[in-house]
N, C-alpha and C positions, 0 to 999 in steps of 0.2 A: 632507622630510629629505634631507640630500644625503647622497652618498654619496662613496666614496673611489675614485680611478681602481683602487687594485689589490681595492681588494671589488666594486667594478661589474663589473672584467671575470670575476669569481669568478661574479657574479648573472648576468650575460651565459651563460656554462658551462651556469647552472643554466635558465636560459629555452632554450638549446637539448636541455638535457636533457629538458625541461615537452615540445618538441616531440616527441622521440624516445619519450618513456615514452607520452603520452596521444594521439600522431597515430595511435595503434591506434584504431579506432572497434568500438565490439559491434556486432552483427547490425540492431540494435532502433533505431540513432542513424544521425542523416543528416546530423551536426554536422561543422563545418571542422576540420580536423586540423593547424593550424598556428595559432601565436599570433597575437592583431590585439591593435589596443588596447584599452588595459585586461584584457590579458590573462585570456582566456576559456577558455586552454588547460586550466588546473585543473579545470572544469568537463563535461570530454567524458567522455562515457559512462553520470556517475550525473544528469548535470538537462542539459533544453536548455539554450539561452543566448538571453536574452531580459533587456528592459532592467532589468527586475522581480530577475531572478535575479542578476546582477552588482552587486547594489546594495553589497555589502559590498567592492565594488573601486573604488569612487566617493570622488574626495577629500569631506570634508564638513566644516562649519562653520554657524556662527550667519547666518541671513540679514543684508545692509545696509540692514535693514529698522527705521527707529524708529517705526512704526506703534503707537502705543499704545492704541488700540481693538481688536488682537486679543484672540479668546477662543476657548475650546475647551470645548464644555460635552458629558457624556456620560447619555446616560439609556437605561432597558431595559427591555424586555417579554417577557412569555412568549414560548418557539418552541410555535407548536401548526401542524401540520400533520400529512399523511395518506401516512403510509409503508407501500405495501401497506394490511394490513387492521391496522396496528398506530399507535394514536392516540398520540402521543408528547408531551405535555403536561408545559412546567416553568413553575415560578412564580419570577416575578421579585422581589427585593427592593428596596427603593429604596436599603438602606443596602449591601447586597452582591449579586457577583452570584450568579445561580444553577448548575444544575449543565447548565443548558443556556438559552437566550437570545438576543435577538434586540438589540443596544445600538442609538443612534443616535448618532451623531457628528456631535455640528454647530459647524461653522468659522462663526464672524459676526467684525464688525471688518474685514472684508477690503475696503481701499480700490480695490483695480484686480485684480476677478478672473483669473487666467490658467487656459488650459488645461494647464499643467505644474504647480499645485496639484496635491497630494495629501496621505493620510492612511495612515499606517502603524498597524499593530496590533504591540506592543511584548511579549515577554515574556521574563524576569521585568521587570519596573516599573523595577528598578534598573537596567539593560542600560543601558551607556555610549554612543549613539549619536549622540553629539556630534563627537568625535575619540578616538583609538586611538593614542597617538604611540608608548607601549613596544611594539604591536605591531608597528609599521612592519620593523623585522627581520625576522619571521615571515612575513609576507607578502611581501616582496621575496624571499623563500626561494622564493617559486611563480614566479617569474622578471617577475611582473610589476610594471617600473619606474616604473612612472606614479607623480604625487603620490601620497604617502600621508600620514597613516591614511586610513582608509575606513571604514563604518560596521561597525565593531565585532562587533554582534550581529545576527545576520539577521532580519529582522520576519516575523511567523507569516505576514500578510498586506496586502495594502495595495487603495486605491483611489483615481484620480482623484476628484476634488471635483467633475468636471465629469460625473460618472454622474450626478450631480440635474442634469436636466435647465432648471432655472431658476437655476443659478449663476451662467453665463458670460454672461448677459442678464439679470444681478443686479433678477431680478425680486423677490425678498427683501429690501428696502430699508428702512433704519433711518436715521434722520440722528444725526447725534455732534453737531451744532453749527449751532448758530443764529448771523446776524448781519445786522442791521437789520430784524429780520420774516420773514427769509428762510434756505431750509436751505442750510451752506455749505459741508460735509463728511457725504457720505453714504456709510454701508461698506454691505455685500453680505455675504450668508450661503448657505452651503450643508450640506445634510444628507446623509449618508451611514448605512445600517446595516450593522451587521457578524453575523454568527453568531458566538458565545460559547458556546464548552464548558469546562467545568470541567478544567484543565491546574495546577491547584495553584498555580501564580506567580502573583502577579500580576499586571494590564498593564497598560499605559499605551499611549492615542494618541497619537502626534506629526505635526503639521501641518507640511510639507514643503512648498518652493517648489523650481523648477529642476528636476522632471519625476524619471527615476529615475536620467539621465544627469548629472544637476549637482543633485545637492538637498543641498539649505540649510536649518535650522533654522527655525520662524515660530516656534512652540508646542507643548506641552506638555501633553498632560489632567493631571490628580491621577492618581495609581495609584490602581484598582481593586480590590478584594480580595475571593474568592469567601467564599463565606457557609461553606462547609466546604472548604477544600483534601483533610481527610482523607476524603471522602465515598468509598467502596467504589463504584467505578464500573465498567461494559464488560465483564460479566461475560463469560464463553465457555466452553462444551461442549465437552472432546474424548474419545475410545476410550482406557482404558489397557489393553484386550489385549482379546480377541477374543468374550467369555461375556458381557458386556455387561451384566456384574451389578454393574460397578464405572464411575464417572464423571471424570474430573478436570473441575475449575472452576477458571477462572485471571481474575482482576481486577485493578485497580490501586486503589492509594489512595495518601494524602498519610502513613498511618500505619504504623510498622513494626514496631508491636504484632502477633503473630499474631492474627486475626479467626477469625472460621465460619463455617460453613454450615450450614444449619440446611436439612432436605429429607425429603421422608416423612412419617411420622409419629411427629414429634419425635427423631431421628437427628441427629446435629449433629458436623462434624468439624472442627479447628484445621488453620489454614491453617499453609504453609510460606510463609516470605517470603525474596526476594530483591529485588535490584536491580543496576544495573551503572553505571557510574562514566568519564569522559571516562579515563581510563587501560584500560579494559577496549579502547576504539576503537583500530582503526589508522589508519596513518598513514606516510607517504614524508616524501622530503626534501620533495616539496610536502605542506604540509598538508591532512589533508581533512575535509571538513566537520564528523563527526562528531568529532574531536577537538578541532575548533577552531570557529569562529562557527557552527554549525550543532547545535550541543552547546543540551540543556536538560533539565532534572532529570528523570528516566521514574518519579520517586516510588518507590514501593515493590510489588513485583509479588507476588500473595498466590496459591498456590494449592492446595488440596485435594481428593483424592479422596473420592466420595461410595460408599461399600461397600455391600452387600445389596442391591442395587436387583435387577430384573426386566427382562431382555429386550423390547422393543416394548412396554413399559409407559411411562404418560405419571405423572409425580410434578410437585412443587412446588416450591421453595426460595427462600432471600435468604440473601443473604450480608453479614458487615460483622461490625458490633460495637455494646456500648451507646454506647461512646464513641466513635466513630470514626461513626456512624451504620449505618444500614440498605438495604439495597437492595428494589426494591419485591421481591413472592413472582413466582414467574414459574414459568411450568410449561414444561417440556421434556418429550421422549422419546426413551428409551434405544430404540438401533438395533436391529434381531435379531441372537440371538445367530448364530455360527458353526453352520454345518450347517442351520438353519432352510429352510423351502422357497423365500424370494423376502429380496429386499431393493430399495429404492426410492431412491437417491441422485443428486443434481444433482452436474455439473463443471463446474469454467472455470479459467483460469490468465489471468496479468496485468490484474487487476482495480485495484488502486490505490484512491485517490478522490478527490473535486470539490469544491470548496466550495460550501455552501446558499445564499451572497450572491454577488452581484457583485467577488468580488475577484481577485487575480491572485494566485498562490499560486508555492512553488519547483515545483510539480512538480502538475499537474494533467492527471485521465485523464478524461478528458469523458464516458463511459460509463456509469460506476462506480454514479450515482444510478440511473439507471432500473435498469441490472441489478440493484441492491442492492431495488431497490422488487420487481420482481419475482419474485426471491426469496424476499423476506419473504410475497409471496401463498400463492408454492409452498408455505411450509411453513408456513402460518395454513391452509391447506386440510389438513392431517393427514397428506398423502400422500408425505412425504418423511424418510425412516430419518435420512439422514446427506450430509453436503456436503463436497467434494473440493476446496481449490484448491491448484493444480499450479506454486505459485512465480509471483516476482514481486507480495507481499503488497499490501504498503503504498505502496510507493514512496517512502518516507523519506528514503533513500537520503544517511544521516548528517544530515538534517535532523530532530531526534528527535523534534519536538513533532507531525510530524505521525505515527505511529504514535496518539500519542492521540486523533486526527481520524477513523483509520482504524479502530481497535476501536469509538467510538463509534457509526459506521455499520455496519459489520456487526453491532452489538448486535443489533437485530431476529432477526436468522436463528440469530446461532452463539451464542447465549444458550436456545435452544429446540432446537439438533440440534447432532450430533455434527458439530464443524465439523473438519477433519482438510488437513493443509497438507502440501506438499513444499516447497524452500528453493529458490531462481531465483537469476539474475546479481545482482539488483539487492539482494537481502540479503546474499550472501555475499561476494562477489568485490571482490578489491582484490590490488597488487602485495605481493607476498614473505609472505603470510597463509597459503598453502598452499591456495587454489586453484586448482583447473586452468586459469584464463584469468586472467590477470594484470591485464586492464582494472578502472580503478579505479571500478565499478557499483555498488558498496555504498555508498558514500562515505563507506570506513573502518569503517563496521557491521561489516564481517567476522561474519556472521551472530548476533553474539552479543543486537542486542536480537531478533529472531525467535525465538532457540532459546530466549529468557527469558520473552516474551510469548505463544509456542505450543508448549510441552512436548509430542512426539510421544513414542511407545513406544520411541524408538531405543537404541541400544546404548550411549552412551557423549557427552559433550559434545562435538560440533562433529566427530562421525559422524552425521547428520542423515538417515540411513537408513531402513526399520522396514516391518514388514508385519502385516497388521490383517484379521480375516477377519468380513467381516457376513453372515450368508444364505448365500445359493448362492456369492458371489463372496470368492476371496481377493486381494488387493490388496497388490501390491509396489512402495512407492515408492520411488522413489532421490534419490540426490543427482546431477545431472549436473556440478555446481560441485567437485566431490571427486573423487580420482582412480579412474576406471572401468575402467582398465588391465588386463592380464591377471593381470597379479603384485599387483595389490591386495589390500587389505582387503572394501573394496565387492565387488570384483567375485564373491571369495570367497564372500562371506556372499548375493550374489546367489543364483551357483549353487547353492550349499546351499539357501537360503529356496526356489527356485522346488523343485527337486527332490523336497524334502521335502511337497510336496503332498498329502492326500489329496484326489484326485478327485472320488472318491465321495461325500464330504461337502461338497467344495465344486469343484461341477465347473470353474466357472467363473476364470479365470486373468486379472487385470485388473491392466497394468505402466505404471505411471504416472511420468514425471518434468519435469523445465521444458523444457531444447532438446531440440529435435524431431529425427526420424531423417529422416525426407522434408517436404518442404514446397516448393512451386511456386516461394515468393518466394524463394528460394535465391541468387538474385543479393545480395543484402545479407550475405551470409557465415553462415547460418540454422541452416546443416546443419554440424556438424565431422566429418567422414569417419572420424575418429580412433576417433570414439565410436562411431562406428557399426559400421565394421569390429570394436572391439571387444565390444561389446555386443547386435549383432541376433543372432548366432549362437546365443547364450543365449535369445531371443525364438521362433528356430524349434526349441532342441532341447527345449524346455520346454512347448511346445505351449498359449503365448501364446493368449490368443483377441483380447485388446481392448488397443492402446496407445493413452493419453492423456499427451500433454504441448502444451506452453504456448510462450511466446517469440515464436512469433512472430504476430501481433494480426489474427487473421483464423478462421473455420473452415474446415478441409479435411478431405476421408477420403477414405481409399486402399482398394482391393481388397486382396485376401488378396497381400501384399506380401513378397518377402523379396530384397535384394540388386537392389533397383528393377526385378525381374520380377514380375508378377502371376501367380502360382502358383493362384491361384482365383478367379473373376467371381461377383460374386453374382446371383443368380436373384429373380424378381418374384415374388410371391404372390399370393393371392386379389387381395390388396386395393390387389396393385400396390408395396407396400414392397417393396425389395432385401433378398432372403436369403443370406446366407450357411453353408452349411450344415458343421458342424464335424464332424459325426459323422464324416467320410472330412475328419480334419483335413490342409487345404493350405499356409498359414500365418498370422501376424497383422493383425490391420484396424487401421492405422493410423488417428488423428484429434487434429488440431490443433483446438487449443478455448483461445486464446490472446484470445478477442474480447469479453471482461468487461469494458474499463475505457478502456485505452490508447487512444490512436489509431491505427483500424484500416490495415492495411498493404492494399495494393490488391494482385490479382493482374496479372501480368503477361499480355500476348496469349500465345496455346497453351498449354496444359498436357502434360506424361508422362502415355505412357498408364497409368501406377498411378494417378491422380489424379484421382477421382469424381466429387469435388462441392466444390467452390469457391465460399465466401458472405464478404464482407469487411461486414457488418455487426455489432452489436455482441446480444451473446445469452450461452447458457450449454448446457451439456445436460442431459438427463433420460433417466437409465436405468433402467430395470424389471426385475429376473433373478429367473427362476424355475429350477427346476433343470433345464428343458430351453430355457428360451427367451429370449436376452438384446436388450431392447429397447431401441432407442439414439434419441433424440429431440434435435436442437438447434434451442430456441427463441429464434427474434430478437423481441429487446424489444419494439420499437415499435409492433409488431403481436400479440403474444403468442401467434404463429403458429409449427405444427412446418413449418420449412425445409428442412428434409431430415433424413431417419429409416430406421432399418435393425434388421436381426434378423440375431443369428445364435443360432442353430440345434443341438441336439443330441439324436440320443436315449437 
């Protein structure tokens, strides 16, 4: 499309603006802060920039290809494998797919294999990724002038043709054509498999030449179509207040009939249904993803609370409908109530997740499977009340379909305990939305599929606040993305919520949120001063015992810490753990537990002397509170080993 000399120098404006608005980098991103080609600027803060990721900035068109033995043929199998102790088994249909799957993709006809073949996974089936020409306005609005259209619709996932390893040395060999005795056109095939969950649309392969810098159209699959779009799926456990006698259940489906839940003995309650909508999304003069190619239907989000239940009681349930289907029965267990003598809960913050195949995805945390396998042990062994994570969910981040990628993985754990969330950069935060860091992290989410997918106890929509008491321990989570100021809202309800304590029933004080108040790697921008001068104060007058938060992708803990003086060392025990003793309280034990998923951040040579113990591998924690004794354990995966662990102390 060409453009006009007085709109170019208008789009000119707007690409220096692309520089000015997004050359801000978050804490978390080690991305260029100035436009290149094909402009990448759009893309700082909520995804790397990688060739995979920019595809929707790629001119595109039909290859000059009259090759007429390509084909593209798709077939599927059960996914059966060993997640933790939980055997995850779906059944394939030949005529649809199932609600989970394993396809194969196989390119044959290919007369001169290349290594820039690939295969994209399409959804919905209909998604225009041919050419885009009425977009082309919209996107030269992100400043970037390169030919357009670009592809359209962003593909869920993709894969070189040359992962089969017998592609490129077309050892798959078919001849097309005989002449005089002799074969005189032989093509090449290759297979690829994908992981398949049930996301409602349908999808479509398309085979792609010219790598993901120049691709060009070959081919086409049939659309796909799941055997139930409305199938009640990813079911999740959260607290609705503190007696533990009451459950929410939150799921998706294709249906926006209200469904139930059926739990107990014969107890059954109607669900509330919601969903949000490309208008709910923000958005700048650039467009962002979520409002625009990175948009796909979230179905219909269903969820009900489950009443009369029992504290530390294990019950049953499915959810769904006659017509909509069934979910299997699944047994959970309700946390202890408030006041009770102990409680047993894991943390971790910025966990995201991976793909099951070899594909390249917008946004992958390489971690996220073994933590999530992990997990799922911890709490198939019985020994865990309830599960904390402290922001930076999904990492969607305005790419909506992978939220559905991401409930299906945590299914295991937060379908059996109380799973319980705080809201991070990369859900909430975007320019002129009204939070407190203006980088565009969300990409346009502006927290609203998180607050729709994880219903906490909070006060009001998009105050993402709340405090929740299990056992010994009362827990205040916040928002750090919302304003913590002194003259706040938050900060308000802060001091109130902590104040309002009782001790005695729950002696233990646990302040949890996404950025951290200390952390070593502080050179990357980690820490905001802002927050901290305004908010530690409250930590020491409150008499804090344990902070946890998230952001930055590593684990650390600090001594009894306040205004980066250590006000108290903890002490060895019998057994050689660090004690901390609270009873002659000093102040709060900081701990970053941001090391779930992402890729982890290294520390720097030397550390402050507040700063204990320093591990940049990928794990979670495991805390144990009884009403004199709080045990803190963080386990690295890979070893399923405690790394460093502490007590503190009271009598």
């Amino acid at each position: 499309m060409e453009t006009s000399i007085s709109s170019r120098s208008a789009l000119q404006l707007l690409s220096t603006f692309a520089i000015l608005f997004l050359g801000y980098s978050s804490p978390s991103s080690n991305l260029p802060s100035v436009l290149v080609k094909y402009s990448t600027a759009e893309f700082q803060n909520y995804t790397a920039i990688s060739e995979f990721r920019m595809l929707n900035r790629r001119s595109l068109g039909d290859c000059p290809d009259p090759n007429p033995y390509l084909r593209i043929n798709v077939s599927s199998k059960p996914a059966v494998y060993d997640d933790g102790h939980v055997r995850v088994t779906a059944r394939a249909s030949k005529s649809a797919l199932s609600d989970e799957g394993y396809v194969t993709v196989t390119v044959s006809g290919v007369l001169v294999p290349s290594a820039s073949d690939w295969v994209a996974m399409i959804s919905p089936s209909h998604s225009d990724v041919s050419s885009c020409p009425l977009n082309a306005i919209l996107y030269e609005q992100t400043g970037d002038l390169s030919k357009l259209p670009l592809l359209c619709h962003y593909p869920v996932k993709a894969q070189y043709v040359s992962n089969d390893p017998d592609y490129l040395n077309c050892k798959k060999k078919t001849c097309k054509k005989h002449g005089k005795g002799a074969c005189v056109v032989t093509t090449c095939s290759g297979s690829l498999t994908f992981h398949v969950i049930n996301i409602r649309t349908d999808i479509e392969f398309v085979f792609f030449a010219g790598g993901f810098e120049t691709p060009c159209i070959l081919k086409r699959s049939k659309p796909l179509k799941f055997a139930n779009p409305k199938k009640p799926l990813y079911g999740h456990i959260s607290s609705v207040d503190s007696t533990a006698e009451s459950m929410r259940l939150t799921w998706v489906s294709g249906d926006k009939a209200p469904q139930h839940v059926e739990y107990g003995n014969g107890k059954s309650q109607a669900s509330e249904v919601t969903t949000f909508s490309q208008s709910h999304m923000c958005t700048s003069l650039l467009p962002s993803p979520a409002k625009d190619f990175g948009w796909h239907d979230p179905g219909y989000i269903h969820s009900a609370v489950m009443t009369g239940l029992k504290p530390s009681t294990t019950f049953s349930y499915r959810y769904g409908s006659a017509s909509a289907g069934w979910s299997d029965r699944i047994k959970f267990q309700t946390p202890p109530a408030a006041g009770s003598d102990e409680v047993k809960f894991l943390a971790f913050g910025d966990m995201g997740k991976a793909p099951r195949d070899p594909s390249v995805e917008h946004y992958i945390q390489p971690g996220s499977l073994s933590v999530v396998k992990a997990l799922a042990g911890e709490v198939s062994s019985g020994n865990v009340d309830s599960i904390f994570h402290i922001g930076d969910i999904s990492y969607a981040t305005g790419f909506l379909v992978e939220w559905d990628f991401f409930l299906h993985l945590i299914s295991p754990v937060a379908s059996r305990v109380s799973y319980m969330t705080a809201i991070g950069n990369h859900e909430r935060d975007y320019v002129d939305s009204g939070s407190v860091y203006v980088t565009p992290d969300s990409g346009g989410e502006c927290g609203v599929p998180y607050e729709t997918y994880f219903p906490m106890p909070t006060p009001a929509e998009d105050k993402p606040w709340y405090s929740i008491e299990q056992g010994s321990v009362h827990f205040t989570i916040i928002s750090t993305e919302h304003d913590w100021s002194n003259s706040s809202e938050q900060y308000d309800w802060m001091n109130k919520d902590m104040t309002g304590i009782d001790r005695s029933r729950t002696p233990w004080l646990v302040f949890a949120g996404h950025r951290p108040m200390y952390s070593s790697t502080d050179g990357i921008g980690s820490v905001d001063s802002n927050f901290v001068q305004a908010v530690e104060p409250l930590l020491l007058a409150n008499k804090v015992d344990l902070v946890l938060f998230g952001h930055v992708h590593n684990y650390e803990r600090t001594c009894a810490v306040y205004q980066r003086q250590c006000l108290g060392m903890p002490k060895k025990d019998a057994n050689g753990v660090d004690t901390y003793n609270n009873t002659n309280y000093k102040a709060p034990v900081h701990a970053v537990i941001g090391m779930a998923g992402f890729s982890l951040d290294k520390f720097p040579a030397g550390a402050s002397s507040w700063s204990l113990s320093r591990i940049s591998e990928f794990g979670y924690v495991r805390v144990h509170a009884t009403k004199t004794d709080l045990k803190f354990e963080y386990i690295r995966v890979d070893t399923r080993k405690v790394e460093d662990s502490f007590r503190i102390t009271r009598s």
